[in-house]
C-alpha positions in Angstrom: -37.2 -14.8 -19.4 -33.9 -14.6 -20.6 -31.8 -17.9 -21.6 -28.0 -17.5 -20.4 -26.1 -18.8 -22.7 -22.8 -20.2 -22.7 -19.7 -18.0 -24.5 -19.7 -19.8 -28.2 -15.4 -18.7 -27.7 -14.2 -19.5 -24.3 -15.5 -20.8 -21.0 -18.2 -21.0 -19.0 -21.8 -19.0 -19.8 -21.5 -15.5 -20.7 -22.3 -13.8 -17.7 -19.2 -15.7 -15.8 -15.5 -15.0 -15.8 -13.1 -12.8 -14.4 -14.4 -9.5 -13.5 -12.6 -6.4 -15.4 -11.1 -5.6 -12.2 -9.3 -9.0 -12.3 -8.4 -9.4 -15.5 -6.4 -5.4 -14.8 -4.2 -7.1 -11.7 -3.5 -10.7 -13.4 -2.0 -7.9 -16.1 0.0 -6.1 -13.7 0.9 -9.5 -11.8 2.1 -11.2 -15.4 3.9 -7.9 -16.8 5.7 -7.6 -12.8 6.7 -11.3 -13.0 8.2 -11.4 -16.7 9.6 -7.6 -16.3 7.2 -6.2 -19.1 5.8 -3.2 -20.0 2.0 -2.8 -19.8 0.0 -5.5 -21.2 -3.0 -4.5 -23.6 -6.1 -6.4 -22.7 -7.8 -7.1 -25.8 -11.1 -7.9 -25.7 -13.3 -11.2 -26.8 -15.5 -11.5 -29.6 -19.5 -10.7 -29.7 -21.0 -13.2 -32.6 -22.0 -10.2 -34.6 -17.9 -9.9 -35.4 -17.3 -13.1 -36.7 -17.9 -14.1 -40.1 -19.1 -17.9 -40.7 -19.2 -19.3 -44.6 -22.9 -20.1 -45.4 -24.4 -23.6 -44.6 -23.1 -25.9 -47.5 -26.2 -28.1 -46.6 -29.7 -28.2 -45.4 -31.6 -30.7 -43.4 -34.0 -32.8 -44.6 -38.3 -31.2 -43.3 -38.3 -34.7 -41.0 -35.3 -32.9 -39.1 -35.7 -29.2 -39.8 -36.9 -29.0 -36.2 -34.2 -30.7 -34.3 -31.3 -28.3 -36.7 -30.0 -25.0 -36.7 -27.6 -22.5 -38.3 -27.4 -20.1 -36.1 -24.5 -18.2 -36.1 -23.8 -18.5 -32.2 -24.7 -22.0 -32.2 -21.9 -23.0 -35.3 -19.3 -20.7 -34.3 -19.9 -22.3 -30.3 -19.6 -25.9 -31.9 -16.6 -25.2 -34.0 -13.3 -25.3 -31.6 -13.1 -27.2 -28.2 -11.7 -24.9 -25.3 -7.8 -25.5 -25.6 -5.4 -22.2 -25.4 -4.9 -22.8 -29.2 -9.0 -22.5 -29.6 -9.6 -19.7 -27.4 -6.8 -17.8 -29.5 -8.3 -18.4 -32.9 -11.4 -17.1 -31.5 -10.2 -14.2 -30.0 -8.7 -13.3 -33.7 -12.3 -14.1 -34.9 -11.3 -16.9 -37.3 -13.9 -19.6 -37.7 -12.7 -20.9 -41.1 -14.5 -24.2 -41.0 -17.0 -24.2 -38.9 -20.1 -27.3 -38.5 -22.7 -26.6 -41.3 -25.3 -27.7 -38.9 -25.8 -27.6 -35.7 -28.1 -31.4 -34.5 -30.2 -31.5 -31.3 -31.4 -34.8 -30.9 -34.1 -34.9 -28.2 -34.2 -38.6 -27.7 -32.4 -41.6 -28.9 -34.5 -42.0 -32.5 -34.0 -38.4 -33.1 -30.7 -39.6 -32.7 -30.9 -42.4 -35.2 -32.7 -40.4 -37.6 -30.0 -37.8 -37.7 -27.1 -40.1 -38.1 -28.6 -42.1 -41.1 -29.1 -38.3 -42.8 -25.6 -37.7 -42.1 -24.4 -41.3 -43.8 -26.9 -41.2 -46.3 -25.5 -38.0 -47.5 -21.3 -38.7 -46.6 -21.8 -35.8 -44.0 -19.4 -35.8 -41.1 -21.2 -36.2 -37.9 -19.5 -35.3 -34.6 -20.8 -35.9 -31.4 -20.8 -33.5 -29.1 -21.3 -33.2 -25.5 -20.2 -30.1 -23.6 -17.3 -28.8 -25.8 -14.9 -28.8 -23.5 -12.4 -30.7 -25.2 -8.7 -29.5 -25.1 -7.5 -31.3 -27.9 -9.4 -30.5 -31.0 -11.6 -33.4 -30.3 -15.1 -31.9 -31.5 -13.3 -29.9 -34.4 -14.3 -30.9 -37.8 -12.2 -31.8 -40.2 -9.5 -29.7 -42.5 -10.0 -31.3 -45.5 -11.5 -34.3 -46.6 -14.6 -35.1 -49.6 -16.9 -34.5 -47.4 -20.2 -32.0 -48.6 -21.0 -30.6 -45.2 -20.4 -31.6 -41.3 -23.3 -31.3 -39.1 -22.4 -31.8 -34.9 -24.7 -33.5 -33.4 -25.1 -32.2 -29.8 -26.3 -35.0 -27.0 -27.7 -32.3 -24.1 -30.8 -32.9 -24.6 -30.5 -36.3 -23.5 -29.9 -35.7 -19.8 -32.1 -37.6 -17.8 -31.1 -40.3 -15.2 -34.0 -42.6 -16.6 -33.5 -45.5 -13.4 -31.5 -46.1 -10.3 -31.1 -49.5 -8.8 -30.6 -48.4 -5.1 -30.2 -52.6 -4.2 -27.3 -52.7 -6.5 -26.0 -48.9 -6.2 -26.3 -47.8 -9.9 -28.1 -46.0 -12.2 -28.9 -45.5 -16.0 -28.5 -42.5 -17.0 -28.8 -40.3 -21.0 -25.5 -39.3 -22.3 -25.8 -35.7 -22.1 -26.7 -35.0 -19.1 -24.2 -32.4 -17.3 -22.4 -32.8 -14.3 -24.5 -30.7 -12.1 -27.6 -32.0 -13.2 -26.6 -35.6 -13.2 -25.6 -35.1 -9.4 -28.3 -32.9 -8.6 -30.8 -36.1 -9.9 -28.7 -38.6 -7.8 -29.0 -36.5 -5.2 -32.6 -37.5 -3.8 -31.1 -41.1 -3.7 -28.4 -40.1 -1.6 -25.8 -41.8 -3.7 -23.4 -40.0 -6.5 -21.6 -41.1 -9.5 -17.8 -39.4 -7.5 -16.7 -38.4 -11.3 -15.9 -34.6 -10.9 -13.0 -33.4 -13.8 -12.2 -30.5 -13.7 -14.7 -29.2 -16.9 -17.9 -31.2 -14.8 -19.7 -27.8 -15.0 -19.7 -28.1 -18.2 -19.2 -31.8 -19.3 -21.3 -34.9 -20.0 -21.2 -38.6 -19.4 -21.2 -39.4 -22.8 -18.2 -36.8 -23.3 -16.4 -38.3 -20.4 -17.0 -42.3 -21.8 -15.6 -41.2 -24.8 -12.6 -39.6 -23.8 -11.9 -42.1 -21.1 -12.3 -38.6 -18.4 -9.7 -38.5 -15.3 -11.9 -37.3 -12.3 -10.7 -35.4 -9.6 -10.6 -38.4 -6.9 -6.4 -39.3 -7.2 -6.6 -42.6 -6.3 -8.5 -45.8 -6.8 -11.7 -44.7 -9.0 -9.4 -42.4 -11.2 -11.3 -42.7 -14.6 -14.3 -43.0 -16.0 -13.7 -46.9 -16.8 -14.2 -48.2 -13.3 -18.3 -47.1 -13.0 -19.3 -48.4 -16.4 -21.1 -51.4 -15.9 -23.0 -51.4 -19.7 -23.5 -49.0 -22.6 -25.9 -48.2 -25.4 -24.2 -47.0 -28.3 -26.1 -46.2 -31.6 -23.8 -46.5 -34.9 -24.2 -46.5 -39.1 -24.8 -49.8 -38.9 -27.0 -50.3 -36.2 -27.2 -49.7 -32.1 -25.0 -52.1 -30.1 -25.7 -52.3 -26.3 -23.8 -54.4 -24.3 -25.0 -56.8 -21.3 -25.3 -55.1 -17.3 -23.3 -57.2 -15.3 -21.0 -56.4 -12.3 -18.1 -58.2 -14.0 -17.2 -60.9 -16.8 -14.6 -62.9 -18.1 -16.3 -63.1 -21.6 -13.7 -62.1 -24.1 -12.6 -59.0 -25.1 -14.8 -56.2 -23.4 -17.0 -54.6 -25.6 -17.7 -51.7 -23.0 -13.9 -50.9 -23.7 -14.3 -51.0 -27.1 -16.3 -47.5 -27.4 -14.8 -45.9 -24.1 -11.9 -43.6 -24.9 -13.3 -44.3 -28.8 -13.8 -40.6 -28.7 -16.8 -40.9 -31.2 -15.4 -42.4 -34.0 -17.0 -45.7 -33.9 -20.7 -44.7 -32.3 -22.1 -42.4 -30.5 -22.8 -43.1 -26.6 -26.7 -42.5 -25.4 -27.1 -44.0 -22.6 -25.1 -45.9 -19.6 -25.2 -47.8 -16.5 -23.0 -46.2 -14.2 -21.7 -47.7 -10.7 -22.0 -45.6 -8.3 -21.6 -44.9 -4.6 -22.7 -43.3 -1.5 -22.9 -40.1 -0.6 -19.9 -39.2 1.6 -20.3 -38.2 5.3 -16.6 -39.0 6.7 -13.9 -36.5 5.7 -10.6 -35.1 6.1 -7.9 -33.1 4.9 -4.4 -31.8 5.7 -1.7 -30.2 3.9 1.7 -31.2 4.1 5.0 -28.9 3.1 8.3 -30.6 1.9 11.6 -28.6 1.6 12.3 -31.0 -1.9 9.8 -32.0 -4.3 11.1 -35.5 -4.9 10.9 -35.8 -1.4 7.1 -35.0 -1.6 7.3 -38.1 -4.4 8.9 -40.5 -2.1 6.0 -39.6 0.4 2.9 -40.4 -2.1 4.8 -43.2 -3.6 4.4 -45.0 0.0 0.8 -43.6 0.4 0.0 -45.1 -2.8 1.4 -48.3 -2.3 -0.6 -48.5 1.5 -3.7 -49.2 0.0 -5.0 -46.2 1.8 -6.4 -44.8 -0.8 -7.0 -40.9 -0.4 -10.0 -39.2 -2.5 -6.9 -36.1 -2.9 -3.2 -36.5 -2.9 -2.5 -33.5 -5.0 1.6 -33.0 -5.1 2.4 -29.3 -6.1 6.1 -28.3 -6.6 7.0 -25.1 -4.9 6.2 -22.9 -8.7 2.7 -24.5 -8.9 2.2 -23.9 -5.3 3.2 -20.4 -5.9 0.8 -20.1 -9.2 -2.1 -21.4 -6.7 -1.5 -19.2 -3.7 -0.9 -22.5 -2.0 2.5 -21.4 -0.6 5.3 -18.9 -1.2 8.2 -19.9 1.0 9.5 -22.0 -1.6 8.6 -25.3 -0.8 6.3 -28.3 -2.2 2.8 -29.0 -1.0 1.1 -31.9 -1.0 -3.0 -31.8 -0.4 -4.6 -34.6 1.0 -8.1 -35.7 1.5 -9.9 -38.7 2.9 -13.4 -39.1 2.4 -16.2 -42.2 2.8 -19.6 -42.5 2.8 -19.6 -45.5 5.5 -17.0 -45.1 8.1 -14.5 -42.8 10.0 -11.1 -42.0 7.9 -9.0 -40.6 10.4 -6.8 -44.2 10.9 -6.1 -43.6 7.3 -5.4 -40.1 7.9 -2.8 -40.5 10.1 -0.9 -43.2 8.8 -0.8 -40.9 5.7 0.7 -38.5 7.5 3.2 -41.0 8.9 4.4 -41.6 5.3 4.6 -38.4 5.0 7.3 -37.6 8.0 8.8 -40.5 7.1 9.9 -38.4 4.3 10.6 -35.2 5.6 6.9 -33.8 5.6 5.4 -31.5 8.1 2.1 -30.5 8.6 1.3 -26.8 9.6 -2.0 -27.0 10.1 -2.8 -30.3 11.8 -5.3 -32.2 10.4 -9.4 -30.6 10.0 -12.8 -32.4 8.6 -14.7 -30.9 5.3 -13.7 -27.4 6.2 -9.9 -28.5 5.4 -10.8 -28.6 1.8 -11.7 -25.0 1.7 -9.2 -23.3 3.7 -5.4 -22.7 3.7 -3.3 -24.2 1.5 -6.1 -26.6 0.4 -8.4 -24.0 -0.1 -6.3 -21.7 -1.7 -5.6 -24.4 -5.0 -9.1 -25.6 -4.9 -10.1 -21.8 -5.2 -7.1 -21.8 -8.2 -8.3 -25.2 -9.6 -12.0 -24.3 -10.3 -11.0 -20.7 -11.7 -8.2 -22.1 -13.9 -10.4 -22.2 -16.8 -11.4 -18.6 -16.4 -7.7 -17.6 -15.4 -7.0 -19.8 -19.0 -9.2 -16.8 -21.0 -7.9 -13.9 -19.4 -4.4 -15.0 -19.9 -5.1 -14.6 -23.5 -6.4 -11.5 -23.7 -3.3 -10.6 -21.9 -1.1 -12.2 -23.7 0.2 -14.9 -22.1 0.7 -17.8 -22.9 -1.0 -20.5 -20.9 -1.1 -24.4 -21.3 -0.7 -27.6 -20.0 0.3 -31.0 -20.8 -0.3 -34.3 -18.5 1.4 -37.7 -18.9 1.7 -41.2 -16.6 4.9 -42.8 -15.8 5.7 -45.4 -13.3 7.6 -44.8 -10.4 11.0 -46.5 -11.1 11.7 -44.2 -14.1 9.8 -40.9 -12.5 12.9 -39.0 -11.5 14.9 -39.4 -14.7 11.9 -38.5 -16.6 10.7 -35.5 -14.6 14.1 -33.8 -15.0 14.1 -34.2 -18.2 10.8 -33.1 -19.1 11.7 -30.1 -17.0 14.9 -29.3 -18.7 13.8 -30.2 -22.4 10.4 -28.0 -22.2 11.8 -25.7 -20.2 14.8 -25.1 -22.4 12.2 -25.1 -25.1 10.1 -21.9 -23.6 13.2 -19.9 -22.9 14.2 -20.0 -26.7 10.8 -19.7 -28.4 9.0 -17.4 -25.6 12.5 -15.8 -24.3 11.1 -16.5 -21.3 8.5 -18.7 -18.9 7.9 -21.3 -16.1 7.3 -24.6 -16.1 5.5 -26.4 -12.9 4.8 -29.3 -12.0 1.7 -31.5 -9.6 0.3 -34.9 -9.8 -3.1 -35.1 -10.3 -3.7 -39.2 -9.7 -1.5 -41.5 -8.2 -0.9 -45.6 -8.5 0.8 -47.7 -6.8 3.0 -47.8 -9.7 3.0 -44.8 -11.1 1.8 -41.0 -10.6 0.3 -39.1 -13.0 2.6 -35.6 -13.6 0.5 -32.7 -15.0 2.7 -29.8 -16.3 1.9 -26.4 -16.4 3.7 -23.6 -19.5 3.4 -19.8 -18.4 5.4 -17.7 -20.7 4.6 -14.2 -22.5 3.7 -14.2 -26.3 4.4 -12.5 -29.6 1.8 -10.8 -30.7 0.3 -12.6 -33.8 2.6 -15.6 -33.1 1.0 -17.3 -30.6 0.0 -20.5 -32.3 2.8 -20.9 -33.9 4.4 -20.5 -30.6 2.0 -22.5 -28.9 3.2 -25.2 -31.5 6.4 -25.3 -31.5 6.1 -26.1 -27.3 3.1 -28.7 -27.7 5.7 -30.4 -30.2 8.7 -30.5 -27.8 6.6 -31.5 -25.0 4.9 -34.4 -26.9 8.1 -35.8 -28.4 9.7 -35.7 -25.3 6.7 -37.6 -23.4 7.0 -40.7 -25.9 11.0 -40.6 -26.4 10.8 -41.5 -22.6 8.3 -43.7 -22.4 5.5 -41.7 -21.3 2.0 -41.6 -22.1 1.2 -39.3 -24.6 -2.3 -37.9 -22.6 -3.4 -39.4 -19.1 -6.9 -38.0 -19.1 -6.8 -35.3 -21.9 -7.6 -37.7 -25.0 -6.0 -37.9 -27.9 -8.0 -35.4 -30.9 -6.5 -34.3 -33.8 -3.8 -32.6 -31.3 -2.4 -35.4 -29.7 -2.3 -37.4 -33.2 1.3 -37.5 -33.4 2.2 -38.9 -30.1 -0.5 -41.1 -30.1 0.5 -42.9 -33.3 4.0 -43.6 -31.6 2.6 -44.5 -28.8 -0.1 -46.9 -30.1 0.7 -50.7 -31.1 0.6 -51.1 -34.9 -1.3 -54.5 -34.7 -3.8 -52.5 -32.7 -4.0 -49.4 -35.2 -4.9 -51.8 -38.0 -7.6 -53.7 -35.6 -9.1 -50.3 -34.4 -9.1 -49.6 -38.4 -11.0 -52.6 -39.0 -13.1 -51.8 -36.6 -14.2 -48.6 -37.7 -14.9 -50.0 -41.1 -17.0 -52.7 -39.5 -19.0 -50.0 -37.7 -18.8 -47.1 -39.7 -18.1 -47.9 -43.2 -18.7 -44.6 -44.5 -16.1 -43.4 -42.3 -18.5 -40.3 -41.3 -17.8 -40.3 -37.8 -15.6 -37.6 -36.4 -12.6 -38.6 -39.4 -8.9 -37.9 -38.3 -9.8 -38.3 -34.7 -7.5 -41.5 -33.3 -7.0 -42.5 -37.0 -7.3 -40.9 -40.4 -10.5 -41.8 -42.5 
């Protein structure tokens, strides 16, 4: 029986994607909408063109079992799945790729591996599905270090207990979304985490990175369903206490989430969770002015109505999605509950809306608003992004994203600026582009703004290209007060905004700390701070 196997240089498993057919018209679509001539598709890697350096180490016969270096395995473990990865792999360029590939079946596999790696000064990097867009899971340039081995979790994917009386569960680090739903399931209760990579993402990955979920409001991140962890380090495995809440210092849950592996590596977590939704609804509302549309969810989020979607697209990102063409903003809205009826909270969402020039086309529908119309048409764009991502570069095209949080007082000064400053900045390193805008969570404070960059490339200069924008864009987050990622992480490429954006007294404690845990400074080195 054949295994499918996931693409070691792009997205999903190897027999998904675009079809051929596709890819041909997002060409013609692309070359019509930036007036070029026809675009060449170039075509991915197979493993058998890519060149890896030999294995600079060898694991000890104890672990021989649980290691590989198989070529598909190292170059698939090597880059995350930003534009900037998918590029380098699509010019087959693994330069410094993991020297072993881990698979830990349990949690003293686990231990057994990492006192290897510190016994030896190897760099160990966990990894859970890859999907990292910000060079989190990438080892190291430089550093004296003999070898790097990543030390993949997925083998740890069992939910191992659920407490039905007090609605949670513990549950292994790797499992993957699908199969960590798919286990709740049979409970009738579900963790309501669902980022955009879920497919192909793991709890462990999303405690680490402090993971946005799709939900907008209320339960945005990962934070609010720990309720304990189990977190095995170089010196020793630290599990904190399951409780619903305590006042008892400094959290040491929040410690390791967002820690984004450099202090320990997650294995296993009690996670809140909640029942299965039966309730729904949805609507989609237009607005002639997208700060109009802003005005609207500012007052929904300040209701305390909490929706489950409150997506705000400008009129080019409704455009990109299919979501609308007659120029004018959408916002997507959904209410959903697994205990009672939401259409009270519906409608005086809708009222907010009005109240700010909104209309409503469709009137409002149950779970069938999600998939259809408007709604459907950018949940249709937001699951195939990823796939749109990789065909975009064998086009050509240059295709990224950047996401931020700002509150709502300074929102419209800092949106036209981003707008201008980034925007000005694609025009005169891509000639051309477009720049869009939605909010992917909102606060009664604050919104999240998630921007999207569309612009041709040069041929061989699309990393430096891709750069020279991910520059502008992060300066320009932190000169106006911005965060520097809402739910992306940090990595090796948000480094530079992240050390402005960070307190120094708290660099020099989360320094400490990583002596304190890791005093061989082996874990995933230059990630959050240098070794």
């Amino acid at each position: 029986m054949a295994i499918r196997r996931r693409k070691f240089w792009g997205w999903g498993y190897e027999d998904q994607g675009l079809t051929a057919a596709e890819v041909r018209e997002l060409a013609e679509r692309m070359a019509a909408r930036f007036k070029l001539g026809t675009l060449r598709i170039a075509s991915p890697p197979t493993i058998d063109e890519i060149t890896l350096r030999p294995s600079r180490v060898s694991p000890p016969s104890d672990l021989e079992s649980l290691c590989t270096a198989d070529p598909h395995e190292r170059a698939g473990h090597s880059y995350g799945k930003s534009f900037r990865d998918v590029i380098r792999a699509f010019r087959r360029e693994f330069p410094n790729p993991p020297d072993v590939v881990a698979f830990p079946t349990d949690e003293s596999d686990l231990v057994r591996v990492l006192e290897w790696c510190d016994r030896e000064r190897l760099v160990a990097i966990p990894y859970g599905g890859g999907s990292t867009v910000t060079a989190g899971i990438e080892p190291p340039p430089d550093g004296d270090y003999p070898g790097v081995v990543s030390i993949d979790l997925t083998r740890l994917d069992h939910v191992l207990e659920v407490d039905k009386q007090s609605r949670a569960a513990r549950i292994q680090a790797g499992v993957m979304g699908p199969s960590l739903e798919d286990q709740l399931r049979p409970h009738r209760v579900t963790l309501r985490h669902f980022p955009q990579s879920f497919e192909f993402s793991t709890l462990g990955g999303w405690i680490a990175t402090r993971s946005g979920g799709h939900y907008a409001t209320l339960y945005t991140h990962i934070d609010d369903f720990v309720e304990s962890m189990r977190v095995v380090t170089p010196t020793g495995i630290i599990e904190s206490r399951r409780l619903p809440g305590s006042g008892a210092g400094p959290s040491p849950d929040r410690m390791f989430i967002g820690s984004e592996g450099i202090l320990g590596i997650i294995t296993e977590a009690w996670m809140r969770l909640q029942d299965r939704p039966t309730f729904r609804a949805g609507a989609s509302v237009l607005f002639k002015d997208f700060m109009a549309g802003a005005k609207a969810v500012r007052a929904i989020g300040q209701a305390g109505l909490y929706p489950a979607n409150c997506r705000l697209l400008d009129a080019g990102e409704a455009a990109n999605a299919g979501a609308n063409s007659a120029g004018e903003s959408v916002l997507v809205i959904a209410f959903e509950s697994g205990d009672h009826p939401v259409e009270d909270a519906m409608k005086r969402a809708l009222e907010c809306c009005t109240d700010h020039g909104g209309h409503v086309p469709g009137g409002v529908g149950g779970a069938e608003a999600t998939h259809e119309g408007a709604a459907g048409a950018w949940r249709t764009a937001f699951l195939r992004g990823p796939f749109v991502r990789d065909a975009l570069v064998a086009i050509g095209i240059l295709g990224e994203t950047f996401e931020t949080a700002i509150t709502w007082d300074r929102f419209p000064d800092f949106h036209a600026q981003v707008m201008a400053r980034v925007g000005d900045a694609i025009t005169r390193i891509c000639g051309q582009g477009s720049l869009t805008c939605r909010f992917t969570h909102v606060y009664p404070d604050g919104a999240a703004p998630y921007y999207s960059v569309l612009a041709p490339a040069r041929p061989g200069s699309e990393l430096e290209q891709w750069d020279e924008i991910k520059k502008v864009a992060m300066a320009t987050l932190i000169d106006l007060g911005g965060t520097i990622t809402h739910h992306h992480s940090v990595g090796r490429d948000h480094r530079p905004g992240y050390d402005r954006q960070r307190p120094d007294g708290f660099a020099s404690a989360l320094r400490a700390a990583k002596r304190a845990l890791d005093p061989n400074g082996i874990l995933n080195p230059g990630v959050l701070i240098d070794p």
